[in-house]
N, C-alpha and C positions, 0 to 999 in steps of 0.2 A: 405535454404538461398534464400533470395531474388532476382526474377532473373533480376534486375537490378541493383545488384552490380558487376561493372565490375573491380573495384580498387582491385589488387594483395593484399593488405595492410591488407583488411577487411578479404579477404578470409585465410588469414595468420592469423588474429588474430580469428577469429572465431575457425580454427583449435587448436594452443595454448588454447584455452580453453576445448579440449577433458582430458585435462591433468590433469585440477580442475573437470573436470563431475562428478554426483552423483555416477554415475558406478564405480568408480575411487576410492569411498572413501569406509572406512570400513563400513561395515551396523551395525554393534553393535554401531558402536561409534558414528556414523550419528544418528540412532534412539535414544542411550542416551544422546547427546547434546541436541535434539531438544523436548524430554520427560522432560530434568530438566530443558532447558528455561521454556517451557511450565507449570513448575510447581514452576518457581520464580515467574512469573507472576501472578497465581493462588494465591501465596502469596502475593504479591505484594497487589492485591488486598482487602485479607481477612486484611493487618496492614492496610492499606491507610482504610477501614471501622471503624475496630477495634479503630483508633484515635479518631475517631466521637467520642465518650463514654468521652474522656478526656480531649478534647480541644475546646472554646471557638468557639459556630457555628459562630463568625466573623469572625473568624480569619480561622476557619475550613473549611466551604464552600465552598469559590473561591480555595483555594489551592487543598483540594480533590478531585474539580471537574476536576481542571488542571490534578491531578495525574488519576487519572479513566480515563478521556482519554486521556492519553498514552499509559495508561498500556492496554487498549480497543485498543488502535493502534497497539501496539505492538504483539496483539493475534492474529488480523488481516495481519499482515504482518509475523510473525512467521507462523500459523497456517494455516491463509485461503488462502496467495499467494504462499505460498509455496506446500499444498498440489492439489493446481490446477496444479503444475506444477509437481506432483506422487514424490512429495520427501518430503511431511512434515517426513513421516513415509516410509521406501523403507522396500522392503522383495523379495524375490525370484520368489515367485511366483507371475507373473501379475495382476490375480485378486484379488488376497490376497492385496496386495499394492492400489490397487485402489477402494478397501473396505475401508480399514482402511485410507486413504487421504481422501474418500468422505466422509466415517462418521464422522472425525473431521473436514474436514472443514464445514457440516452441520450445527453442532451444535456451532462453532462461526458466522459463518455466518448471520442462523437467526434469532440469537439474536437480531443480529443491523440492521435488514429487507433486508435480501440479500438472492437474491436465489442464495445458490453457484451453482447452474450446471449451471442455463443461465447466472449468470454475472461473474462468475468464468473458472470454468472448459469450457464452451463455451467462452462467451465474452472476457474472457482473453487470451484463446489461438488466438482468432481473432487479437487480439490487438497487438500482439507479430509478428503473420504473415503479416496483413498491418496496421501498426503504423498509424494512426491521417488518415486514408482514412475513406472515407464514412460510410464502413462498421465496421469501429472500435468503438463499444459501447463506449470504456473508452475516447471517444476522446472530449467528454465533460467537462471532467475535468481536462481539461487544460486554465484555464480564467487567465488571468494575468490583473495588474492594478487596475482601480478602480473596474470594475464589478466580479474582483480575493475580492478585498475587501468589496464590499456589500453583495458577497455571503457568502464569512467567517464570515465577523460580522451579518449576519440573521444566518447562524447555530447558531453561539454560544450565539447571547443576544433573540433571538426571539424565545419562546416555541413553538416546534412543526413545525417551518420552516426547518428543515433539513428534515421531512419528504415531505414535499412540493417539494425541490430539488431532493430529490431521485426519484420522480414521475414527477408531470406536466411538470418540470424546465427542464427535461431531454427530453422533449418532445417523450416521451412514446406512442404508441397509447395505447387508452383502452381494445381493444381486446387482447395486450399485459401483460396486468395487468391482467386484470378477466382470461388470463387461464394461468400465472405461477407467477406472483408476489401478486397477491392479498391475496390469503391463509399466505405467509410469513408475511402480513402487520397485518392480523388479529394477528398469532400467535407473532407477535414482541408486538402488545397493548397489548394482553392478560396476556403475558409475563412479561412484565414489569409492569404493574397493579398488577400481583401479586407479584415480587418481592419486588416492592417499599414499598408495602404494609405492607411484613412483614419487611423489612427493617427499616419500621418506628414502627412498634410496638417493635421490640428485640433491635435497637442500638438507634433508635432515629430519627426523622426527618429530623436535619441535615444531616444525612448519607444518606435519601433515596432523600436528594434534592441533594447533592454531587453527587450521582450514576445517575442519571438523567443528570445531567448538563453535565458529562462524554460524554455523547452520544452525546451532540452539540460541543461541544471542537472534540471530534473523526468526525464527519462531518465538522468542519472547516478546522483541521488539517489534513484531506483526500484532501481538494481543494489545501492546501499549499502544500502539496507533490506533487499533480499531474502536477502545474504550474511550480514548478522547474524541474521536469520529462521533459516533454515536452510541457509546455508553448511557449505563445509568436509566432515568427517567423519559429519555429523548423518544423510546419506543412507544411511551404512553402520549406523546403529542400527536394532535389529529390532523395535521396541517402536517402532510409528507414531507414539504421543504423545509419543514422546522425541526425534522429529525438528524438534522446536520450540524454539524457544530467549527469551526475554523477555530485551532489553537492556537491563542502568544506566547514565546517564552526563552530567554535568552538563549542560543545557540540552538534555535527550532531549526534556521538551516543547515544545518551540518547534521543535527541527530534526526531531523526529519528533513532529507531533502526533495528536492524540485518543487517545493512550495506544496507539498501535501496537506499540510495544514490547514489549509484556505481549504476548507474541506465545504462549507457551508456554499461558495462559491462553484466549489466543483458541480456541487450538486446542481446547484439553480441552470447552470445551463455546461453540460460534461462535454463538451466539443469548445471548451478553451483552453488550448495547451498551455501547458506546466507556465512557461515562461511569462505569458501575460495574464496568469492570476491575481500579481499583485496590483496590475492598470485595473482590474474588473473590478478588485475589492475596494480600491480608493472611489472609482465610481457607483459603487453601490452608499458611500458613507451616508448620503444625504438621501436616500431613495425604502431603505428600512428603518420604520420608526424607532425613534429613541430609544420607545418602552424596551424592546428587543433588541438592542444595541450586545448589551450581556449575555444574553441568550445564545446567539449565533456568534458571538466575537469573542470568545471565553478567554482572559486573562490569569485563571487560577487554576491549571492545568491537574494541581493534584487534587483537588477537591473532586476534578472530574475525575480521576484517577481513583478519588475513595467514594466515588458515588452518590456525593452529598447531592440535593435537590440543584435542580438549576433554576438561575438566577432569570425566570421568567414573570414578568411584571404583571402581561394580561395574559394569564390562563389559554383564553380563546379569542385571539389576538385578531384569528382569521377568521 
C-alpha cells in the first residue's frame, strides 16, 4: 500500500478485496475459466480467418481487421496482464506457477514486440507500485485529445507506425533497446513475415492483410485504454489510488474485455482476477465516498477521451 494513503476509506477497501484474491478462488476453476477463455479466442481467431475464403475482400478486410484486433486485445489482457500479475495460470507451487505465467505470457507477448519480463512482469509491477510517477514505464500511454487521436489514427491507417510508437515515441534510450527489446523486434518481423506469408498462400491475401491490420487496431486500441485508465488530469492527483479511473459504457465488454475497465478496482488491490472484478466493485459501492463516486466510476468515457477535467468534487479528498 502506498505510504501516502492516509484515507481510512482506501485502506478499508483495499482490505474488502482480500475476499475476491486469487488465493480465495478455486485453482481448478480459476485455471479452467482462463484455459477455455483462452481457447474461445484461439477460435475466435481461427473463424474471423476462416471467413476470408468466403466473403468479399471489401467487405472482409476492414471488419477482420477490426475483429483480429480485439481478439489480439483480448489475449493481451487475458494472458499477458494477467499472468504478470502470477494468475493467468495459479498452482501450488511457486515456481511451477511462475513458469507456467511466464511461458504464456512470452509467447503472446512477442508476438506483438513486447518483452514481457521488462514491460510486464517488471514494468507493470512498477506501474501498479507508483502509478503515472517518473518511474512508471506505462505512464506513456496515457495521451488524451488531439495528440490521444493522432497517435491512434497513425497505429491504425499508417504501416508500420505502431512500431515507431513502441520505440522512438516512448523515448526509449538505445542502450535500452540493443540489450532487451531489440531481439523481440527481430523475432516480431521474423514472425510475422512468415505468418502472413503462409497466411496468403493457404486462405488468401485478404486474410493475411486482415491479420496485419489487427496489429495496428490492437496498437490503437492499447492508447484508448490507457487514456481512460489514467488519462488526462489523473496524473496531477496525489492520492496514488486516485490515479485510476473504472469506465461505463455500452458494449465495454466486448470492446474492452475481461472486465478491464474496473480499472480503479484493479488498482486498489491487482491480485483479483478478471472475473470477480464486478463482486469487488459492487462491494466497494458503499465504502468510497459519494463525493468520488465520478471520479473513480467515469460514465462519460469521451470526455475522458478529450481530456476534459475530471469530475472530482474534493480536490484533496485524501
Amino acid at each position: 500500500m502506498s505510504e501516502t494513503s492516509r484515507a481510512p476509506w482506501i485502506r478499508e477497501a483495499i482490505l474488502v478485496g482480500q475476499r475476491y484474491h486469487v488465493r480465495e478462488q478455486s485453482a481448478f476453476a480459476h485455471n479452467a475459466k482462463n484455459l477455455a477463455a483462452f481457447a474461445l479466442l484461439v477460435a475466435a481467431l481461427v473463424l474471423t480467418a476462416e471467413l476470408g475464403t468466403i466473403l468479399p475482400p471489401a467487405f472482409y478486410v476492414p471488419l477482420a481487421a477490426l475483429a483480429f484486433g480485439l481478439v489480439y486485445f483480448g489475449l493481451f489482457v487475458l494472458v499477458v496482464h494477467e499472468a504478470s500479475h502470477d494468475m493467468f495460470l495459479v498452482a501450488k507451487d511457486p515456481a511451477l506457477r511462475k513458469a507456467l505465467n511466464r511461458a504464456f505470457g512470452w509467447c503472446v507477448a512477442i508476438v506483438f514486440a513486447t518483452h514481457y519480463v521488462k514491460h510486464w512482469e517488471e514494468g507493470h509491477h512498477e506501474h501498479h507500485v507508483r502509478p503515472l510517477e517518473t518511474s512508471d514505464p506505462q505512464k506513456a500511454n496515457t495521451l488524451v485529445g488531439w495528440p490521444l487521436a493522432r497517435r491512434v489514427l497513425g497505429c491504425i491507417l499508417v504501416p508500420g507506425f505502431f512500431l515507431l510508437d513502441r520505440t522512438i515515441l516512448r523515448k526509449r534510450t538505445e542502450g535500452e533497446m540493443r540489450s532487451k527489446s531489440g531481439a523481440v523486434i527481430v523475432f516480431f518481423v521474423v514472425f510475422w513475415i512468415a505468418a502472413l506469408t503462409l497466411l496468403s498462400r493457404t486462405l488468401g491475401a485478404p486474410v493475411a492483410l486482415a491479420a496485419y491490420l489487427g496489429i495496428q487496431v490492437l496498437a490503437g486500441w492499447n492508447h484508448l485504454k490507457g487514456a481512460l485508465e489514467h488519462g488526462g488530469d489523473l496524473r496531477d492527483e496525489p492520492e496514488p489510488f486516485l490515479r485510476s479511473r473504472s469506465t461505463f459504457f455500452p458494449g465495454r465488454r466486448l470492446l474492452m474485455p475481461f472486465h478491464i475497465t474496473l480499472h480503479f478496482e484493479h488498482h486498489l488491490n491487482y491480485r483479483v482476477p478478471w472475473y470477480a472484478l464486478p463482486a469487488y466493485h459492487r462491494a466497494l459501492r458503499d465504502l468510497v465516498p459519494a463525493e468520488l463516486h465520478a471520479h473513480v466510476w467515469n460514465h462519460a468515457p469521451l470526455s475522458q477521451l478529450k481530456g476534459e477535467p475530471s469530475a472530482r468534487v474534493l480536490p484533496r479528498a485524501c
